[in-house]
C-alpha positions, -999 to +999 in steps of 0.1 A: -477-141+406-438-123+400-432-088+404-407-073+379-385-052+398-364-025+377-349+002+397-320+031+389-302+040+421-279+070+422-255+085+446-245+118+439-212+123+463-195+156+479-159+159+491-162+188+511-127+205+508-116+234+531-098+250+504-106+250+473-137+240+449-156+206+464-157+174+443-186+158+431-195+123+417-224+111+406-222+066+405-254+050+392-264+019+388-294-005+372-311-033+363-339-057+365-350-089+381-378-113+392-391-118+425-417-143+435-427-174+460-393-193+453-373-162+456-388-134+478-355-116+484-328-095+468-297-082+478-278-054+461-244-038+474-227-012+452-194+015+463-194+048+449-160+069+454-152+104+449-120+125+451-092+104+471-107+105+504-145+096+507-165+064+496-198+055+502-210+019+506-247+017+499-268-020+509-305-020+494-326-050+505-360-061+483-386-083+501-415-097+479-451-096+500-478-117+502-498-090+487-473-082+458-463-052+470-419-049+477-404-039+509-370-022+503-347-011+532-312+008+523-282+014+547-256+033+535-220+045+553-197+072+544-163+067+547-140+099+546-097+091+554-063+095+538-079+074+507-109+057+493-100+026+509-100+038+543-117+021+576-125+053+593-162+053+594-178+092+597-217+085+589-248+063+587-277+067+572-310+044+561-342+044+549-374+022+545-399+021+520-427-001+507-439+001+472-473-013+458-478-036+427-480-020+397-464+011+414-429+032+406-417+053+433-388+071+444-370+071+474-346+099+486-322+104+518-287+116+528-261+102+545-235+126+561-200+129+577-214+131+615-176+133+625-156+154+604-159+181+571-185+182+557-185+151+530-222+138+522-242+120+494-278+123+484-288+089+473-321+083+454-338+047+441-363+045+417-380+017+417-408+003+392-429-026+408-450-045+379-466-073+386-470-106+363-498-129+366-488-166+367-503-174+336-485-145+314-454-164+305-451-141+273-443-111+300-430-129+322-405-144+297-395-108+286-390-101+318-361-127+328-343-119+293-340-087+306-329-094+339-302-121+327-295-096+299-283-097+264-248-109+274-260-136+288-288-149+264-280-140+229-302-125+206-336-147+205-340-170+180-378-176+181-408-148+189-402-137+222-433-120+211-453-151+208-432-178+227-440-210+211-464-234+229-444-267+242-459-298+264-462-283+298-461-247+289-443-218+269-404-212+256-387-191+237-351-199+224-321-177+227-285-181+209-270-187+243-301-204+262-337-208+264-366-198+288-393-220+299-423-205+317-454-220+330-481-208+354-468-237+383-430-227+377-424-198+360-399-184+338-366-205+344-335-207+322-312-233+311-280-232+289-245-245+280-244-280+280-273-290+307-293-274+277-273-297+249-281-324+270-322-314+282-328-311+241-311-344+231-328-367+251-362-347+237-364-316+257-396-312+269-409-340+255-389-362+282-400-374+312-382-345+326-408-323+317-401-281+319-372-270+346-380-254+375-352-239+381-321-219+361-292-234+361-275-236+395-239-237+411-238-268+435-232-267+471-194-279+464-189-249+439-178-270+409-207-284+391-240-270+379-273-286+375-314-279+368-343-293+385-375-305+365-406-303+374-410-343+362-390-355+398-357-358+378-326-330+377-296-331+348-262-324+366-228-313+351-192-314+367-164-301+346-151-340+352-185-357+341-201-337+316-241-334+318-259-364+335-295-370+337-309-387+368-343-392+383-370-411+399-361-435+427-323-432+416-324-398+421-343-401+454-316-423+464-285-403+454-302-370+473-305-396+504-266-402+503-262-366+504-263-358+467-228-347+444-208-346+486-223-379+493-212-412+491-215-414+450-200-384+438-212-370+409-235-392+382-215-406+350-244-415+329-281-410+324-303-431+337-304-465+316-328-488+313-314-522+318-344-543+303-371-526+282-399-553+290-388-548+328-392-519+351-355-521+358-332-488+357-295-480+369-275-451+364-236-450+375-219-423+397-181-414+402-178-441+430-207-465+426-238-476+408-275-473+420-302-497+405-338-500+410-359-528+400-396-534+405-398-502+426-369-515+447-333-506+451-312-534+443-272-535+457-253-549+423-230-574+429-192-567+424-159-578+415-126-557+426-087-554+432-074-528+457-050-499+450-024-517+469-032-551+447-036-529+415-004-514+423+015-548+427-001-566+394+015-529+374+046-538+393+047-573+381+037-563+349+070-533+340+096-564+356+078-587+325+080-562+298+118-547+308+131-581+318+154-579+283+170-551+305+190-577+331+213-547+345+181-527+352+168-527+391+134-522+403+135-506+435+100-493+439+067-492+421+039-467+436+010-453+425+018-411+425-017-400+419-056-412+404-074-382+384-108-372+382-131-389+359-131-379+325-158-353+311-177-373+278-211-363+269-231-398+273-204-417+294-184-403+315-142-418+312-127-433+335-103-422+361-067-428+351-036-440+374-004-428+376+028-451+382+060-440+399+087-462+389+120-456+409+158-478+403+193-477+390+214-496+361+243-517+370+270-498+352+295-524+354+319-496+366+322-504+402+341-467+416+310-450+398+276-448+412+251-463+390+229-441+365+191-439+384+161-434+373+123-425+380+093-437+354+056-420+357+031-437+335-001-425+331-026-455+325-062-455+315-084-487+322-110-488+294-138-506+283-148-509+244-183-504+249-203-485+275-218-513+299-257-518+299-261-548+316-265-567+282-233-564+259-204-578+258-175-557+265-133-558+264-114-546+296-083-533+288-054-510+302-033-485+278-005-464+280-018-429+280+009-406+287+048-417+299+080-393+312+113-407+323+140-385+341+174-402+344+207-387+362+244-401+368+273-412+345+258-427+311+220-419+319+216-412+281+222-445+271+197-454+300+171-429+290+171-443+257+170-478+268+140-473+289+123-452+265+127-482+239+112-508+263+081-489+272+072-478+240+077-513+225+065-529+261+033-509+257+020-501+222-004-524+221-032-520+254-032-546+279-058-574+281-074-576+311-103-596+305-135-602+286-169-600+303-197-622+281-227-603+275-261-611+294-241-611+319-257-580+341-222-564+338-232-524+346-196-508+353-163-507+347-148-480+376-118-469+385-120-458+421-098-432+440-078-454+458-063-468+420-081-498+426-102-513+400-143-524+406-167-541+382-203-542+389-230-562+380-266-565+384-278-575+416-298-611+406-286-642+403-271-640+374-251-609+382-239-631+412-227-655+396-209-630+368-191-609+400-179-644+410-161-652+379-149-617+380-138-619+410-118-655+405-102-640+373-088-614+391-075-629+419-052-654+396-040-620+375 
C-alpha cells in the first residue's frame, strides 16, 4: 500500500506599515510524492518574503501510518527587521493535523508578530491523501511520473496507460528513464547510465531482476547506484562508469564497508571466470574479489611499489636522454596518480605523473646553467580486458608531456628535450606479456603509483604471480 500525497500550500503575507497602505504577498507552492513502508516520512521547507522587512519560514512534516492515513505537523516563524534576511525572530506558530486515506483536507492557521507591528501570514495546506494498493502499478506508476515530474522523466515512450508486463512485474519507459513497479517493491526509477547499463546486460531479464530502489547518491556524495530486488546493485562513480556487482561479491564488498571501504568503487561487472565452473570475480579500484564454489578465494599477486615504480621510470628517462651527455638528472618523483578512468565495461586505469627536475651544462662557466622541470603523464595499459583466460600485453605510454625551462639558452634546451621525449617515447613501452590460462584477473594501478597484477587464487595463479613477480623484480 502507498499513499499519493499532492498538497498546495499557501502563505498569504502582511507587512503591517504605520504609514501608509500594507503589503501583501501571496507565495505558493506544490507538488506530489509517494509515501509508503520504505519511506514513511517527508520533509518540506519553503521562505515566503514580502516588502523589505518580513519573511516567513514555514516547516511541514508528513508521516505515513500504519493505517494509511498521513500525519502532518507545520511550524512556521515570522521574521520582521531592517530586511528579509534578518535574525530577529517576532512569532511562532504550528499546527497539527491527521488526514485519512482517500481523504483531501485543508488546514488553516496564522502566525503573528507577538513582538512588534502588526506583520502576520495566514497559511493554508491542502492536502489530497489517495491511497494505492500494492498491486496497482498502473496508478502507482502515474503517480511517481508525477512526483519526479516532466523535467525529470521525459515524455513516456510506451502506455503509461497500460504499462507493459515484464518478468517480475510492470514498466513503463520514459525519454529520460523508466519506472518499474511491482506489488513487493513498488514503483522505483532508474536513468542515465545505471539504466544504459541495467538494459544491456538484459534489463529485467538479468539476474538482477526489477530495482528496488531509484537511483541513489552514495554515502561519499560522488557516485550513484540502484538496488535489485535479485541480491545484486549496479554502481556508477564519475571515475568508473556503471558497474554491476552481486551475489557473494557483493556481500563481500558491503562487508568491507562498500564504495569507503577497503575496494573503492567496482571497475567491472561481475565476470565469470569459467563457464562450466561456479567461479566469479569482479575488480574494484584497489583490489579484486573472487568467489569460487561458494567460497571467497584471495588471488594471488604480483607488484612493484610507488617508490620501485618511481626508480624503474627514473632509469628508464637517463636510457632514452642518454644522447644528451650535458643534460643532469637531479631528481625523478612521482607528482601525482589520478582517479581511475570512467569506460562503460572496463574501467581505465589510473595514470602517473613524473616530475623530472635538472640543469644543462652550458659550457659557460660565469653563467648558471639553463634548468629544467619534465611532467609526464603515463598510462599503464593492458590490450585486452583480463578474464582469467586471455592472453594479454602490458605496456606503458606517454599520455600527456609539459616541459618548462628557464636561464641563459633554455630554448635550445626546451627544444632538445622536447626532441628526446617525443622520439624516446612514441612507441609504448613493453612491460611484459602474460600467457593466457594463466588466471591473470587484473592489471591495477594503485594510488601509491605502484603497479599490481592479480591472478586467480589456485595453483596455477600461484605459480603465474611467481613469474610475475621474478619478471619484475629483474626490470
Amino acid at each position: 500500500m502507498q499513499s499519493k500525497i499532492q498538497y498546495v500550500s499557501t502563505m498569504k503575507i502582511v507587512d503591517h506599515e504605520t504609514f501608509g497602505a500594507n503589503e501583501r504577498r501571496t507565495v505558493r507552492n506544490s507538488g506530489i510524492f509517494l509515501l509508503d513502508a520504505g519511506k514513511k516520512k517527508n520533509n518540506l521547507f519553503f521562505v515566503g518574503k514580502c516588502g523589505g522587512e518580513v519573511r516567513v519560514e514555514l516547516k511541514i512534516s508528513f508521516t505515513r501510518n500504519s493505517n494509511g492515513s498521513v500525519s502532518i505537523k507545520e511550524s512556521a516563524k515570522l521574521y520582521e527587521g531592517a530586511s528579509t534576511n534578518t535574525k530577529d525572530l517576532d512569532g511562532k506558530a504550528s499546527k497539527s493535523s491527521v488526514v485519512a486515506a482517500n481523504q483531501t483536507k485543508t488546514i488553516t492557521f496564522r502566525v503573528r508578530n507577538t513582538d512588534e507591528g502588526d506583520d502576520y501570514a495566514d497559511i493554508s495546506l491542502q492536502v489530497t491523501n489517495r491511497a494505492i494498493a500494492s498491486g496497482d502499478c498502473k496508478n502507482a506508476i502515474k503517480a511517481k511520473a508525477q512526483e519526479l515530474g516532466s523535467g525529470f522523466t521525459g515524455a513516456a515512450t510506451s502506455n503509461i496507460n497500460s504499462p507493459t508486463t515484464v518478468k517480475g512485474g510492470k514498466r513503463v519507459t520514459f525519454q529520460k528513464c523508466d519506472i518499474y513497479c511491482s506489488p513487493a517493491s513498488g514503483p522505483q526509477e532508474i536513468h542515465g547510465q545505471i539504466r544504459r547499463k541495467y538494459n544491456a546486460v538484459g534489463g529485467p531479464n538479468n539476474a538482477l531482476a526489477l530495482p528496488v530502489t531509484d537511483e541513489t547518491a552514495t554515502p561519499d556524495g560522488r557516485g550513484r547506484f540502484n538496488h535489485f530486488s535479485g541480491n545484486g546493485s549496479i554502481y556508477w562513480h564519475p571515475a568508473t562508469g556503471p558497474k554491476l556487482v552481486r551475489g557473494a561479491i557483493r556481500h563481500t564488498w558491503a562487508k568491507t564497508g562498500w564504495e569507503r571501504g577497503i575496494y573503492g568503487y567496482p571497475t567491472s561487472d561481475e565476470i565469470r571466470i569459467d563457464p562450466k565452473k561456479n567461479e566469479w570475480f569482479s575488480d574494484f579500484q584497489n583490489g579484486v574479489i573472487i568467489w569460487n564454489k561458494n567460497k571467497e578465494e584471495n588471488p594471488h599477486t604480483a607488484k612493484l611499489s610507488g617508490r620501485k615504480v618511481c626508480a624503474l621510470f627514473a632509469k628508464i628517462f637517463k636510457e632514452k636522454t642518454k644522447s644528451q651527455k650535458d643534460l643532469n638528472v637531479d631528481s625523478v618523483r612521482i607528482s601525482s596518480v589520478s582517479d581511475t578512468g570512467n569506460n562503460f565495461d572496463r574501467s581505465k586505469n589510473r595514470k602517473v605523473s613524473f616530475k623530472i627536475k635538472g640543469d644543462y651544462e652550458s659550457g659557460i662557466f660565469f653563467i648558471p646553467n639553463p634548468s629544467y622541470t619534465i611532467t609526464l603523464r603515463i598510462a599503464f595499459e593492458s590490450n585486452k580486458n583480463p578474464d582469467g583466460k586471455k592472453g594479454c600485453k602490458l605496456t606503458a605510454r606517454l599520455d600527456h608531456w609539459h616541459i618548462h625551462t628557464s636561464g641563459a639558452g633554455h630554448g635550445k634546451l626546451f627544444n632538445g628535450l622536447k626532441k628526446g621525449i617525443l622520439e624516446g617515447f612514441k612507441k609504448p613501452l613493453k612491460l611484459g606479456d602474460v600467457p593466457k590460462n594463466t588466471g591473470f584477473l587484473s592489471f591495477k594501478v594503485m594510488k601509491d603509483g605502484g603497479i599490481k597484477l592479480y591472478f586467480r587464487g589456485d595453483v596455477v595463479g600461484q605459480f603465474a604471480a611467481a613469474v610475475a613477480q621474478s619478471k619484475l623484480d629483474k626490470m
